[in-house]
Each structure stands twice: as structure tokens, then as C-alpha cells.
C-alpha positions as semicolon CSV with decimal commas, in nm:
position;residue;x (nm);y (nm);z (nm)
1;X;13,014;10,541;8,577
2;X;12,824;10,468;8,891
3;X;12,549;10,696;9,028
4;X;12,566;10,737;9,393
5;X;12,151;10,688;9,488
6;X;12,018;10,778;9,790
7;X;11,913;10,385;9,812
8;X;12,345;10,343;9,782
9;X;12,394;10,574;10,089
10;X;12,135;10,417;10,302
11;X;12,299;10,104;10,226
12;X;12,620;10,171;10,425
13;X;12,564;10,053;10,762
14;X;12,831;9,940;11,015
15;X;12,892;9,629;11,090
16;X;13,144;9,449;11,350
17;X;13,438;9,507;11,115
18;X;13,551;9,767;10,827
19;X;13,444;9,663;10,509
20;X;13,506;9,817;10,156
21;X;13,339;9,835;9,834
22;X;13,460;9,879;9,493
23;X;13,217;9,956;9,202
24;X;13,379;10,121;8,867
25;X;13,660;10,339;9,005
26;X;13,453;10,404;9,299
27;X;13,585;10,308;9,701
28;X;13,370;10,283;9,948
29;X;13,444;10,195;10,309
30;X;13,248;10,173;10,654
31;X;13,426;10,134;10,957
32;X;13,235;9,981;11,253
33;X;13,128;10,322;11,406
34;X;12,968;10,381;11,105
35;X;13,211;10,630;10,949
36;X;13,186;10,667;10,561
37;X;13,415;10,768;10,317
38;X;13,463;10,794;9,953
39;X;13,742;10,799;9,665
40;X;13,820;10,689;9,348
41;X;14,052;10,386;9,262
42;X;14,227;10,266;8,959
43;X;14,521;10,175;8,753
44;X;14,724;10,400;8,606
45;X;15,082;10,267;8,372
46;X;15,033;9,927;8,589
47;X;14,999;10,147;8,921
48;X;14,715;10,111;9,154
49;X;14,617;10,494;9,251
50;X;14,341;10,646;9,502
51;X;14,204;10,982;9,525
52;X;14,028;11,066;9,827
53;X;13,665;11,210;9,773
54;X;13,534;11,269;10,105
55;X;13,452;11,119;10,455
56;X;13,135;11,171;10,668
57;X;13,042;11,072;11,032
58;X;12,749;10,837;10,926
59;X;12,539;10,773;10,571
60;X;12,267;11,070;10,709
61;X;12,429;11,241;10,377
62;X;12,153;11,540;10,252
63;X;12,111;11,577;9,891
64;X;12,348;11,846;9,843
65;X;12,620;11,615;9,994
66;X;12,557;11,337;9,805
67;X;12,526;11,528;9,476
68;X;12,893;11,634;9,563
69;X;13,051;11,340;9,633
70;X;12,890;11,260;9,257
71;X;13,022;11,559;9,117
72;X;13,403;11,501;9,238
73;X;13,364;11,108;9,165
74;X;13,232;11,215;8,796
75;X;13,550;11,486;8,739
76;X;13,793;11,218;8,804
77;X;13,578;10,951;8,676
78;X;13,635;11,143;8,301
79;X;13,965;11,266;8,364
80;X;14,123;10,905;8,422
81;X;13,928;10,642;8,277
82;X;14,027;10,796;7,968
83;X;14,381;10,641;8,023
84;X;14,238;10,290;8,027
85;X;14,395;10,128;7,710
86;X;14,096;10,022;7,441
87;X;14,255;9,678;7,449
88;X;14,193;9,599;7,774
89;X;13,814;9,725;7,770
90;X;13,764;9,469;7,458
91;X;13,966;9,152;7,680
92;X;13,674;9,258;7,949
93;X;13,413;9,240;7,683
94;X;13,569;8,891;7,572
95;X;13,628;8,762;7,930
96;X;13,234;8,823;7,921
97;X;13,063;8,740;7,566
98;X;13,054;8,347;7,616
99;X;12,866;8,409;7,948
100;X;12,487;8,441;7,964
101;X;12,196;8,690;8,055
102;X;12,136;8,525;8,384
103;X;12,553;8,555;8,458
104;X;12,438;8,939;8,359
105;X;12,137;8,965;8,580
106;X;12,318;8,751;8,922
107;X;12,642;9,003;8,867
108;X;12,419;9,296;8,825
109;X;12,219;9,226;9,169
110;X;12,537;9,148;9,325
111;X;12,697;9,475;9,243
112;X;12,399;9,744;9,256
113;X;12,083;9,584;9,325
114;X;12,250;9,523;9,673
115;X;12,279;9,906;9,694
116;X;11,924;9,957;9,681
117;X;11,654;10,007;9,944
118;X;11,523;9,685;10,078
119;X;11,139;9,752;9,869
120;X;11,294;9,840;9,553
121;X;11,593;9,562;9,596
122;X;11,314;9,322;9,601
123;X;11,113;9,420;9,274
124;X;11,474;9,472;9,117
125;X;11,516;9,078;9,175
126;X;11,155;8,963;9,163
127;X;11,183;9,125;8,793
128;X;11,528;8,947;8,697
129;X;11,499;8,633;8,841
130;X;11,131;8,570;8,762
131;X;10,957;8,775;8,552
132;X;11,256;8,801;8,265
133;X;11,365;8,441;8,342
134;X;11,313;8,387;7,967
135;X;11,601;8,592;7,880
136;X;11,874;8,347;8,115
137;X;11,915;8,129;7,861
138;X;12,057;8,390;7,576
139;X;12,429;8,431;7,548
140;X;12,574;8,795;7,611
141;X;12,716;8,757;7,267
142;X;12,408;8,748;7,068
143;X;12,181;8,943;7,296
144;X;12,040;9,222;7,055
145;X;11,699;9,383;7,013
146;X;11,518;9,141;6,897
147;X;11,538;9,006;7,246
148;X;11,414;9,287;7,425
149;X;11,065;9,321;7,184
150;X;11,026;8,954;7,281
151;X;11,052;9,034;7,684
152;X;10,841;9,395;7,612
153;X;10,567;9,204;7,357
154;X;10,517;8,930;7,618
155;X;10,424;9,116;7,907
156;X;10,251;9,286;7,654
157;X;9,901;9,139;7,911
158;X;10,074;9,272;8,197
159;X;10,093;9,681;8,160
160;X;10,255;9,720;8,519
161;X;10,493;9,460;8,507
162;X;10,553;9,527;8,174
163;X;10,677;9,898;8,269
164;X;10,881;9,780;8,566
165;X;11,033;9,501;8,396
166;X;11,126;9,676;8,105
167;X;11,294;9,954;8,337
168;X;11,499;9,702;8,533
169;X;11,607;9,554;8,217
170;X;11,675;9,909;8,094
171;X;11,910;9,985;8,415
172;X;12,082;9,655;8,422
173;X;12,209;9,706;8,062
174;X;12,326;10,036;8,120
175;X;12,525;9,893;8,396
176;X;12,641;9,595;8,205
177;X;12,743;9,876;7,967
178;X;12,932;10,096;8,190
179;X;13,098;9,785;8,374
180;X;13,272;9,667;8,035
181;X;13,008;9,319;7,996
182;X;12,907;9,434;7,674
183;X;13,069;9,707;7,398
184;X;12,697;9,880;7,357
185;X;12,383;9,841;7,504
186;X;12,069;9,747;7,239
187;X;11,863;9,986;7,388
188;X;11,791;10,174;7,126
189;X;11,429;10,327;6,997
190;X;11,289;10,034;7,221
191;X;10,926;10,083;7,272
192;X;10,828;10,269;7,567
193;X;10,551;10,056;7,786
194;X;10,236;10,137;7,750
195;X;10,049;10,156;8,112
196;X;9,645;10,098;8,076
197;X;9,421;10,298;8,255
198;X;9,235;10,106;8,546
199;X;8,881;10,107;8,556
200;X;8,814;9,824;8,782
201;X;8,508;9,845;8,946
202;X;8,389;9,584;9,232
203;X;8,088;9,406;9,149
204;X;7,807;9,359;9,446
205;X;7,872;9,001;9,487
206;X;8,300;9,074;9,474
207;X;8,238;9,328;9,770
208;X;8,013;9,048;9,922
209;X;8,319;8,773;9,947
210;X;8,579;9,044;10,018
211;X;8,381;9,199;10,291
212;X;8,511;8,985;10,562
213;X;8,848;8,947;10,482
214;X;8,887;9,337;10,490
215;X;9,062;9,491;10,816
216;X;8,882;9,838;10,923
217;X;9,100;10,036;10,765
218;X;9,046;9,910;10,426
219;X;8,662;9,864;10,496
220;X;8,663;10,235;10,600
221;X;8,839;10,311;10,258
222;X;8,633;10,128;10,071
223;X;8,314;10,318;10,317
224;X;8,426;10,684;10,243
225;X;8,571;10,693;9,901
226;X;8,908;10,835;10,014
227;X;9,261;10,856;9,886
228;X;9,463;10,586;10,076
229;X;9,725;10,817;10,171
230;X;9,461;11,044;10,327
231;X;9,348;10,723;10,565
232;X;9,704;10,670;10,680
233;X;9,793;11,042;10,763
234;X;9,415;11,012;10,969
235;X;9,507;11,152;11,295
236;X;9,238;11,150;11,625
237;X;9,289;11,561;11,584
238;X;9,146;11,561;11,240
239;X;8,782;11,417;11,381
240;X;8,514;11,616;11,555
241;X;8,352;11,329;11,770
242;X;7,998;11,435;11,908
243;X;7,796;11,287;12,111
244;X;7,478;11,039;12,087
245;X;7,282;10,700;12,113
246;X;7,524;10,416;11,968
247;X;7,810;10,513;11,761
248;X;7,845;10,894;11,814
249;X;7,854;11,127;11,529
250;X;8,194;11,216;11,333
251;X;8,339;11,488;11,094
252;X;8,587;11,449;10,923
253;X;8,828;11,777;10,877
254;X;9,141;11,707;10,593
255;X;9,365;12,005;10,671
256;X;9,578;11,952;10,348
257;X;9,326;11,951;10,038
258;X;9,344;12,010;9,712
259;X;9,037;12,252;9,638
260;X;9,129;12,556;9,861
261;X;8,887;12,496;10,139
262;X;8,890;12,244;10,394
263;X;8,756;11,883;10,296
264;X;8,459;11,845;10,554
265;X;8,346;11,449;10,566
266;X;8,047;11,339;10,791
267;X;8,080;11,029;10,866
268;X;7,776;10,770;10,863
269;X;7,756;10,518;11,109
270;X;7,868;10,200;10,978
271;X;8,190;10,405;10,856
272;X;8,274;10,559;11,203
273;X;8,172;10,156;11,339
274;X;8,542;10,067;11,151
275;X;8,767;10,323;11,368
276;X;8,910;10,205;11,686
277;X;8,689;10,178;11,964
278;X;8,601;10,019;12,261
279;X;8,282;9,942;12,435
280;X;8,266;10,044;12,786
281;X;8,071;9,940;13,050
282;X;7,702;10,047;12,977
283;X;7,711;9,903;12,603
284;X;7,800;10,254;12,476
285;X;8,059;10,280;12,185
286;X;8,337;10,522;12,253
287;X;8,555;10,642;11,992
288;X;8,910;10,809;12,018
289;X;9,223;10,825;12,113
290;X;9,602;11,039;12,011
291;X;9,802;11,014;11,721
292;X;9,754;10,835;11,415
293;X;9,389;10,684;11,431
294;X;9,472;10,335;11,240
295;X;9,846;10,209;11,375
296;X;10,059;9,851;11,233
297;X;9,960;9,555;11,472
298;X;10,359;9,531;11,470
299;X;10,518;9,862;11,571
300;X;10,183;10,007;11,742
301;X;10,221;10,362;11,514
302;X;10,104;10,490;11,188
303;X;10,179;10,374;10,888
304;X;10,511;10,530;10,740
305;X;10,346;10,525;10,391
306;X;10,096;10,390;10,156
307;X;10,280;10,079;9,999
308;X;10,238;9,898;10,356
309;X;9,831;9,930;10,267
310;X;9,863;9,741;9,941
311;X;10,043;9,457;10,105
312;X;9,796;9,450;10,375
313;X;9,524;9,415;10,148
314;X;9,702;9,123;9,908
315;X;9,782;8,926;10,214
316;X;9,396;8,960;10,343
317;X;9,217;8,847;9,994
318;X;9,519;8,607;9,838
319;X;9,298;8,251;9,916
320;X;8,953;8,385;9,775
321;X;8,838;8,403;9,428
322;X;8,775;8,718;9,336
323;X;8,997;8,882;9,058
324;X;9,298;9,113;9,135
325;X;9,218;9,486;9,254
326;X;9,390;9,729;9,409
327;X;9,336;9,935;9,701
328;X;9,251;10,255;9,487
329;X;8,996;10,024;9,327
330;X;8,787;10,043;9,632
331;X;8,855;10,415;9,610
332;X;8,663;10,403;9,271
333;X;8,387;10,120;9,371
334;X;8,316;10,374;9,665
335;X;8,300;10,686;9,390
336;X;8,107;10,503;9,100
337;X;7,898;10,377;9,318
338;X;7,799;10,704;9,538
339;X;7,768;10,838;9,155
340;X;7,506;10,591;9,082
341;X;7,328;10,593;9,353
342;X;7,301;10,978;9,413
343;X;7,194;11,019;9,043
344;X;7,488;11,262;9,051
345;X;7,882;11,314;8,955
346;X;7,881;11,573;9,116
347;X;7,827;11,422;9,473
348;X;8,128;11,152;9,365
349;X;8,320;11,453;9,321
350;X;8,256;11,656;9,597
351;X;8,341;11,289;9,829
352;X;8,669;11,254;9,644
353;X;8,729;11,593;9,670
354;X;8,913;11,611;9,299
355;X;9,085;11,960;9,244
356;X;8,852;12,163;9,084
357;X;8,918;12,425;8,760
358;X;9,111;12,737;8,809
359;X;8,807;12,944;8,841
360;X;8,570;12,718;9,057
361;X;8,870;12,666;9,314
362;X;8,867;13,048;9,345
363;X;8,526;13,125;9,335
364;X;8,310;12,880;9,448
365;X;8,383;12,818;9,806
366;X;8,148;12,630;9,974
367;X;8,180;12,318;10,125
368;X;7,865;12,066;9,979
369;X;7,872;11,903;10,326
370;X;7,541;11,815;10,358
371;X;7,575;11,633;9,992
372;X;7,850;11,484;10,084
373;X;7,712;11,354;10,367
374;X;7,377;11,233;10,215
375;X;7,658;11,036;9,961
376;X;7,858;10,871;10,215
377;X;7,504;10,827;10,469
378;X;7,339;10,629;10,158
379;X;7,673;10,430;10,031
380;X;7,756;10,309;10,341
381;X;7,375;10,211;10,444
382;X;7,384;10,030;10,122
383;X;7,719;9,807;10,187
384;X;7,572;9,714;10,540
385;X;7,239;9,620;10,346
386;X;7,432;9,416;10,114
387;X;7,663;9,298;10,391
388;X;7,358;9,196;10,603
389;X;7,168;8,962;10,398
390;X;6,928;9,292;10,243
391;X;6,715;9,233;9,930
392;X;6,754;9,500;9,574
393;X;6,481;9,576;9,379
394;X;6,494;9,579;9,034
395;X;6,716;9,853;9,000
396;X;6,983;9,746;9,205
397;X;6,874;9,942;9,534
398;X;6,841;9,808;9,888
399;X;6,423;9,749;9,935
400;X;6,404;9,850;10,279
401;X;5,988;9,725;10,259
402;X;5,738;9,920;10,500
403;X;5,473;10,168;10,384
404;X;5,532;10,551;10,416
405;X;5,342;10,829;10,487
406;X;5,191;10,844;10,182
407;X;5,045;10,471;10,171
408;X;5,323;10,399;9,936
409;X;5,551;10,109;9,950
410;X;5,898;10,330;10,098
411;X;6,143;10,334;9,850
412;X;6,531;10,347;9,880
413;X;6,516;10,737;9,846
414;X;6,280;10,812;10,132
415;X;6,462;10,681;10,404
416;X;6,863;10,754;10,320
417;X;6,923;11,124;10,271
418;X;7,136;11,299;10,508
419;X;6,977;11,468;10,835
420;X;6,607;11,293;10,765
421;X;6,680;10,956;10,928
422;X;6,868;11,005;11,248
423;X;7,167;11,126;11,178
424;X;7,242;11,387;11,478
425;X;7,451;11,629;11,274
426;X;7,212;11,909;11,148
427;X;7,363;12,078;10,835
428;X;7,266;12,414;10,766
């Protein structure tokens, strides 16, 4: 029996001329103002019959519509199917045992892959056509387990394409089941994918060569630690701009947080150097503007979502060397390494602004803004050091060289803590 997906609905668009569709008992039709309906088709003693489901003005169906149109399909889906003779489910089966897994797979994107939304469409077929290619070559007839722990075991390097493979493969034999290509699917006690825990941290010289090929939105991600989905929702009204020699101070207010009070981010510098801005005619940055802060190049608006990031960042680092990473990898370089330089968790937490325990959420209500800002003042000096051409010492900190007052060589620690070297914003 078909599920009706949201994917399916967005699917019917008009075109020029009405056009049906017919998928296991189900009729769908579009006519060229866009006009949907639904019913269910099939043969009954020899005798083609249709029972109309519904009809809409367009495919803007809400859930509870589409869940009924499912629920009247599925009532006459059981009532009648059960007067399809036995014999002429097995002469499908037959018609379809010499044929092969990639017959399978082609049918199975023709029918319902096609349904899909265009982002999921395109993993559906990436993962039949490509990454399960080894599987073309086996005939319908003696597909069986044994098949599938080969596919699962050798993606078994893999973890993510392993689970989304597997699941594809999972959904196309259901279908194949349900559309009378095989008697029973051999999905059975398969192995559920295991999905490994990322820890991948960027080394200094990997966020050295990946530096340049960053846009400002990613190097402001990768500056301040936070959740991509957090730098797309940015908007101008979330920052406090102030005022002040070169790039002006910035705070950074999240309005939706996790840890019951607001999420209060001072921005360094070099971080606030990666929004949009102009210079004007004195040589004085000025930042701001409405809306979303960072917009596509294409549609000149904010991003409708966080998937659009990841492709921006494959696209930007595909011709250098540096191994695969996500962007919620720079999310963790940021944290792991405000954690080592701060000599603290705590600070990493307080940047990345994880949900704290029942009681602490309740309880403990104060903001750590001026540790969060020493975090974020002493990360970000330390990418532009390393970004610059800057020395380390021994223990992997920028030298910034000088003597200080105490006719000590100045030492990484001196110089970098929030509201003792420049920075406008006074903390209480």
C-alpha cells in the first residue's frame, strides 16, 4: 500500500496539461490549474472500478488532510485488494524474478523516488545508483540476506552512508514488496547501522589551509563556537552594535536558548570583522543592516535552513587537501579549543551554551558574559595570530614577544583576557 508523504503532495504541480498517476490502487490527477484529486482504482471480476477519495484546490494539503486522504485510501485499500486472486499476485512475482536489482532500483525511482522532495530524491538515487551499485548485478530471484550483510558490512568504513544506504535499501524493498516484485522482503533481523560518534577536531595547520577558502559566515562559525542553525536564524535585531575606533563593539543576544536565560555573546573583533560591512568614507568600519545578517549570493535572503551551509562549505574546500569535516566540526575545533586555551570546560560550555541540569537551569541564573567573552576575545586573537604568520611557544600559544610590567617576557595570558586589552565593552 502506498503512503501518501508530504514529499508526494508537494510533488503535484500543474503543468500545461492534466496528467494522472497510478501507484498501487492509488489515482492521482492534476489538472493545469493545479487542482488535485484522489481515488482508488482497480479491477474487480475483470472490471476496472474507481472510488473517489477527495479533491483539493492545490497540493497546500495540512497534515490532517493528508492523513485523511491516507485513512480513506487505506479502508478501501484492505477492503478490495483482498479480491485480487493469489494467482495473479504470483504471475506478477514471475513476470519479475528473472529481472535484476538494478530493474528493482530504476522501477523503484521511477515510481516513488519521483514523489519525493528534490534533496531527499537526490540521496534516494545517489544511494541506488552509486553507492549500492554492487547489488545491480543480482537477480530478483536469488536476492536474500546474505546480500544485504554484504551491502551493510561494506560500508561498514562509512557509518553515515552506511545508515542512509541501508534505509533506502530498506524502503525500496518494502515497496518492491507491496508492488508484487517479490513474494517477501529479506529484511528480516538485519543489523541496524551503527553511526560513530564524531570527534573530529581541526588541527592548526588544517585551519591554516582552510582559512582562505572559508566565506564569513563559516569563518564566523568557526570564530564563535556556535550551532550552525543559530548563524543562519542571525538577524541585525539580535546584535547590540556600539560604538568605537575600528570595528565597533558587538553583543550578541540569542532570544531562543536552551538554558533559561538569554545567551549573551560579545563579540571580539576579528569575529564581528566577518559580518557584513562596509567601509565608508573616513576608513571607519560600519556594521548593520535589516533582516537576516548573512543572506544566499543567489536569492539575496536568509538561508531557509542549515543543509544549504554544508553544501556551501563542501563546494569551498573540495580542491584542497585537508581531510573531510563537517561544518559542526568547526563548531567543536572552536569549543576544544576555547577549552584548552582557557584552562577551562567550563568556559567551552558557557560559549556553546549546552542545556544545563535540571537544577542549575533553575537556579543558577547568571549569564558568565564576561567569561564568555574572555573565551571568544582569546580564540579568535589566536586564529588571526595563526592566520597572520604569528609564532607558538612551546605550548602551543601565540608568543606575542615584548616585556611587561614586571620585566618579564609577556606571555599569552597577560595580554588576552576580556576588558584588559581594549575591548570597549566593560562587564560588570
Amino acid at each position: 500500500m502506498k503512503t501518501i508523504t508530504k514529499g508526494y503532495i508537494a510533488g503535484l504541480k500543474a503543468k500545461k496539461s492534466r496528467y494522472d498517476l497510478y501507484d498501487d490502487c492509488l489515482h492521482t490527477w492534476v489538472t493545469p490549474k493545479g487542482r488535485i484529486g484522489f481515488a482508488f482504482a482497480t479491477t474487480v471480476n475483470g472490471e476496472r472500478v474507481r472510488y473517489p477519495i477527495a479533491t483539493f484546490p492545490d497540493n497546500r494539503l495540512d497534515d490532517f488532510q493528508r492523513e485523511e486522504v491516507q485513512r480513506r485510501y487505506a479502508d478501501l485499500y484492505i477492503e478490495h485488494t483482498n479480491s485480487i486472486p493469489t494467482e495473479v499476485i504470483q504471475h506478477r512475482q514471475l513476470q519479475h524474478s528473472n529481472k535484476l536489482v538494478g530493474n528493482l532500483f530504476e522501477s523503484f525511482i521511477q515510481h516513488h523516488v519521483s514523489t519525493l522532495n528534490a534533496s531527499t530524491r537526490k540521496v534516494y538515487i545517489q544511494r541506488l545508483r552509486s553507492t549500492l551499485k554492487d547489488m545491480h548485478s543480482i537477480r530478483l530471484s536469488d536476492l536474500g540476506k546474505r546480500h544485504l550483510l554484504d551491502a551493510h558490512n561494506g560500508l561498514s568504513d562509512t557509518p553515515g552512508q552506511q545508515s542512509t544506504a541501508m534505509a533506502v535499501l530498506r524502503n525500496c524493498l518494502n515497496w518492491a514488496e507491496q508492488n508484487d516484485w517479490i513474494a517477501e522482503t529479506p529484511w528480516r533481523n538485519m543489523p541496524t547501522a551503527k553511526k560513530g560518534k564524531r570527534n573530529r577536531v581541526l588541527k592548526q595547520d588544517e585551519i591554516l589551509e582552510v582559512w582562505e577558502c572559508l566565506n564569513p559566515m563559516l569563518r564566523f562559525i568557526l570564530l564563535t563556537g556556535q550551532r550552525v542553525g543559530e548563524v543562519v536564524a542571525l538577524q541585525w535585531e539580535d546584535l547590540e552594535i556600539g560604538t568605537g575606533k575600528g570595528y565597533p563593539p558587538v553583543r550578541w543576544t540569542q532570544p531562543d536558548n536552551k538554558t533559561g536565560v538569554p545567551h549573551v555573546l560579545p563579540l571580539p573583533a576579528f569575529a564581528v570583522e566577518q559580518l557584513p560591512h562596509w567601509i565608508d568614507g573616513g576608513g571607519t568600519p560600519v556594521v548593520g543592516g535589516n533582516g537576516a545578517v548573512f543572506k544566499s549570493n543567489l536569492t539575496l535572503k536568509g538561508y531557509a535552513g542549515s543543509d544549504a551551509i554544508g553544501r556551501i562549505l563542501r563546494t569551498a574546500v573540495k580542491d584542497i587537501s585537508v581531510p573531510h569535516f563537517t561544518v559542526h566540526d568547526l563548531r567543536r575545533t572552536a569549543l576544544t579549543n576555547i577549552a584548552r586555551l582557557m584552562e577551562s570546560a567550563e568556559a567551552a560550555e558557557r560559549v556553546a551554551n549546552h542545556t544545563l541540569g535540571d537544577v542549575a537551569s533553575r537556579y543558577n541564573l547568571y549569564s558568565f558574559e564576561k567569561l564568555k567573552g574572555t573565551a571568544l576575545f582569546r580564540w579568535s586573537a589566536y586564529v588571526k595570530h595563526l592566520t597572520g604568520g604569528g609564532k607558538f611557544d612551546a605550548d602551543g600559544l601565540p608568543s606575542p614577544g615584548g616585556i611587561g610590567q614586571d620585566g618579564e617576557p609577556m606571555q599569552w595570558h597577560d595580554i588576552h583576557e576580556y576588558g584588559k586589552a581594549g575591548d570597549p565593552w566593560e562587564v560588570v
